[in-house]
N, C-alpha and C positions, 0 to 999 in steps of 0.2 A: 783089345777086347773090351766091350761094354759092360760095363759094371753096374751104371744105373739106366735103366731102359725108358722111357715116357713114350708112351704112343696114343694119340688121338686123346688126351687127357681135355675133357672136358667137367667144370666146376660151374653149378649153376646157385643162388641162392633166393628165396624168399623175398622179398624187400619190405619191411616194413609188417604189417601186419594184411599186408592185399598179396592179390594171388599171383601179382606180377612177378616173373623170373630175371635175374641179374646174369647176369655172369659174368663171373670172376676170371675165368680160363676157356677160351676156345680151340679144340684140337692142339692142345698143344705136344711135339712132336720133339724128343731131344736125345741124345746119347750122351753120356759119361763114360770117355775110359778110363780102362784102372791106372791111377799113377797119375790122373790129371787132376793139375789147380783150374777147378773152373768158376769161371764169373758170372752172377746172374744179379741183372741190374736192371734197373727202369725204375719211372715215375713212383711216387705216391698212390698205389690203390691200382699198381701195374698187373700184380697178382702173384707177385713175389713168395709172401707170407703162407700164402693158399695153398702154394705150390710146396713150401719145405712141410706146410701141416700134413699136407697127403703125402708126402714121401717117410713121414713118420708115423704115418697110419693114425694120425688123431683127427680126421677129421678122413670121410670118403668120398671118390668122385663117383659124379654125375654119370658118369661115362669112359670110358677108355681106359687105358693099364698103366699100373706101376710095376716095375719089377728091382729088384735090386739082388746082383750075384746070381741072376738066375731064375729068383724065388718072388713069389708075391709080397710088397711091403706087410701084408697082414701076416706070415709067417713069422711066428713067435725067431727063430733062428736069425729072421734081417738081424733085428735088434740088439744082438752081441757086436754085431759088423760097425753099429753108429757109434760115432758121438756126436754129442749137439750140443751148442750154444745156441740159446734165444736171445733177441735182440737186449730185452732187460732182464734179466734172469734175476728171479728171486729167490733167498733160502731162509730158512729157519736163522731169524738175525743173532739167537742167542750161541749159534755153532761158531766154531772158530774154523780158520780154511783145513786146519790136520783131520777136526772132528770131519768134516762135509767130506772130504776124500775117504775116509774112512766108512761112512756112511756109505758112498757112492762104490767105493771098492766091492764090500761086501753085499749091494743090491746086486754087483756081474758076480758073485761066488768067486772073487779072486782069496786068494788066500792070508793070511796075516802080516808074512814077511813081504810076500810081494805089494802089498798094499803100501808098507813105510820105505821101501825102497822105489815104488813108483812117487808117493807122496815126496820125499827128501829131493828126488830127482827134478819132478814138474815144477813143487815151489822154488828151490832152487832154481833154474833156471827162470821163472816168470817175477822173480824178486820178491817172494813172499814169505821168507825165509823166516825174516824177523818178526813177521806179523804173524806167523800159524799159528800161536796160541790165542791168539785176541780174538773177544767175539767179533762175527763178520758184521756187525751193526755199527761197529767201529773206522769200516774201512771206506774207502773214497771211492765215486762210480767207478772208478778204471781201477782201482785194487777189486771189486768186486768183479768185475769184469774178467778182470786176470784168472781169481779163483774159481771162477763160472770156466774158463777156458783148462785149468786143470782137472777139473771137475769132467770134462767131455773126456779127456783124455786115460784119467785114469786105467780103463782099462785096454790101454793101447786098442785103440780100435783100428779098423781096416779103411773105414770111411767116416771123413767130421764132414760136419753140416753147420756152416755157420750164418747165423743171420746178424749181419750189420758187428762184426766180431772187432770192428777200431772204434767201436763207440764210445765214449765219453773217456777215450787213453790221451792222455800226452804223447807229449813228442816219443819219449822217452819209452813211454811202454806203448805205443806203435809198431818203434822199431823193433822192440823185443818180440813183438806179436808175429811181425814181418818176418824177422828171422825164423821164427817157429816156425812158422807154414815153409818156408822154406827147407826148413829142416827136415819136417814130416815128409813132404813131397821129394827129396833125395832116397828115404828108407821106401819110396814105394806107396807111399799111402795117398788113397783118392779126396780129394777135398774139393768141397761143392758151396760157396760162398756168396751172401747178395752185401751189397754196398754200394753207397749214394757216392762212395766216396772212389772216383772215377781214376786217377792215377794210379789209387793203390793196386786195383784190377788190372791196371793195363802192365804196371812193373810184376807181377805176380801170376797171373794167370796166361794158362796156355791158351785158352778159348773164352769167350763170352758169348750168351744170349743178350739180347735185347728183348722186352718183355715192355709193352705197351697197350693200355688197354684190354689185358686178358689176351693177347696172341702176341707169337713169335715175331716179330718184324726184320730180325737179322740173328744169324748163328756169325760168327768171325773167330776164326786165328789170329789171335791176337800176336802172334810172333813174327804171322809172315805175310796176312792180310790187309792190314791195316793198309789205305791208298796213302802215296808219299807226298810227308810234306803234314800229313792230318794225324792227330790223336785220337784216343780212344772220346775224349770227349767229343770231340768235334763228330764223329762218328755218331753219336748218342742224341746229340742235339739235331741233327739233320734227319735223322729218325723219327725222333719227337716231332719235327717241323711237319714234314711228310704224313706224317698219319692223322692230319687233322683235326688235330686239338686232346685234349684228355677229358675222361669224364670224370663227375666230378664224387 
C-alpha cells in the first residue's frame, strides 16, 4: 500500500529579482509504501530539500499532488503521522536534550508519563543518557544531531522524514543511527531519507530515486535491481553522466 503518493509534482521559483522561472522539480512522479526504508539521493541543487519542504507542507507546489495516508499534506491530521529531522537542526541552545523532548512531547499532546518513558528510552538507546541535563549549546554536531533524531521520534510517529540524518556522526553514532532505522523499519514504520552518503542507502534502503536536475532519472530496488557486478554508486554516477551535466 502507498503511503506517501507524489504525482506530477511540479516546483517552479522566481530567480532572482526578474520574472524568469526556475525549477526546482519537474513532474515528479513517486510512491512510498508503508513499512519501506526509502532513499532519495542526487546532486547538489537536485531538488531534494524542495521536495521533503513540500511533503511537509512548508513550502507549496507549483503544480501536482502530495498526499500522505490518504490525505492532503496540508491536512492538519498528516502531521501527527511525521517525524522530521532537518539536515542542521537547530534549538533553543539553553535547553537541555530531557527539556527539548519534553518540549517536543507536549507540542503532540502526549502525556507526562509517557513523554519520560519515551524520553529515558530514545536517549538511552542514541547515548544521551549522560548528557540530558546539559544545555544543548554544550553538545558536539553529532550529539546534536542525535537529540534532533530523538526529538523526531518522540511521538512514535508512523513516518520519519530524514534529510542528510549521518551528518556530522562518527563512526560510532552512525552505527547507532544505522541500527535505529533498522530498528524502526522491523516495527513497521515508513522512512523516507536523502543522503550524499551513497552506501549507507544502498545497505539500508529497499528502493532509491535518483533526482537530478529537478526530474526522476531512475526509481531502483535496491535489493533486487541493482545490475551485477555494480553499486549503488556506480548506478548514480552513470546517471549523473547521462543526463548532461548539472545546473548550477
Amino acid at each position: 500500500m502507498a503511503l506517501i503518493e507524489i504525482d506530477s509534482l511540479t516546483k517552479t521559483f522566481k530567480k532572482d529579482f526578474s520574472r524568469k522561472e526556475v525549477y526546482a522539480l519537474k513532474s515528479l512522479t513517486l510512491k512510498v509504501d508503508e513499512g519501506e526504508v526509502f532513499g532519495f539521493l542526487g546532486p547538489n541543487g537536485a531538488g531534494k530539500s524542495t521536495t521533503i519542504k513540500l511533503l511537509l507542507n512548508l513550502i507549496r507546489q507549483t503544480s501536482g499532488t502530495i498526499s500522505i495516508n490518504g490525505k492532503d499534506v496540508s491536512d492538519k491530521e498528516v502531521r501527527r503521522l511525521i517525524g522530521y529531522l532537518p539536515e542542521n537542526p537547530y534549538f533553543y541552545d539553553h535547553l537541555s536534550a530531557k527539556e527539548l523532548l519534553w518540549f517536543g512531547g507536549k507540542s503532540c499532546d502526549m502525556d507526562a508519563q509517557a513523554i519520560r518513558e519515551r524520553t529515558e528510552a530514545l536517549l538511552g538507546e542514541l547515548e544521551l543518557m549522560a548528557a540530558m541535563n546539559r544545555p544543548l549549546r554544550s553538545y558536539s554536531k553529532g550529539m546534536v544531531q542525535r537529540a534532533g533524531l530523538a526529538l523526531a521520534l518522540i511521538h512514535d510517529p508512523k513516518i520519519l522524514i530524514l534529510d542528510e540524518p549521518m551528518s556530522g556522526l562518527d563512526p560510532m553514532g552512525r552505527r547507532k543511527v544505522f541500527e535505529l532505522i533498522l530498528r524502526l523499519k522491523s516495527q513497521g514504520k515508513t522512512i523516507f531519507f536523502s543522503s550524499h552518503i551513497l552506501h549507507d542507502i544502498e545497505r539500508l534502503c529497499d528502493k532509491a530515486a535518483i533526482l537530478i536536475n529537478g526530474s526522476l532519472k531512475r526509481l531502483i530496488n535496491v535489493k533486487t535491481e541493482l545490475p551485477a557486478g555494480k553499486t549503488l554508486e556506480d548506478v548514480f554516477f552513470e546517471e549523473v553522466a547521462t543526463a548532461g551535466g548539472l545546473r548550477e
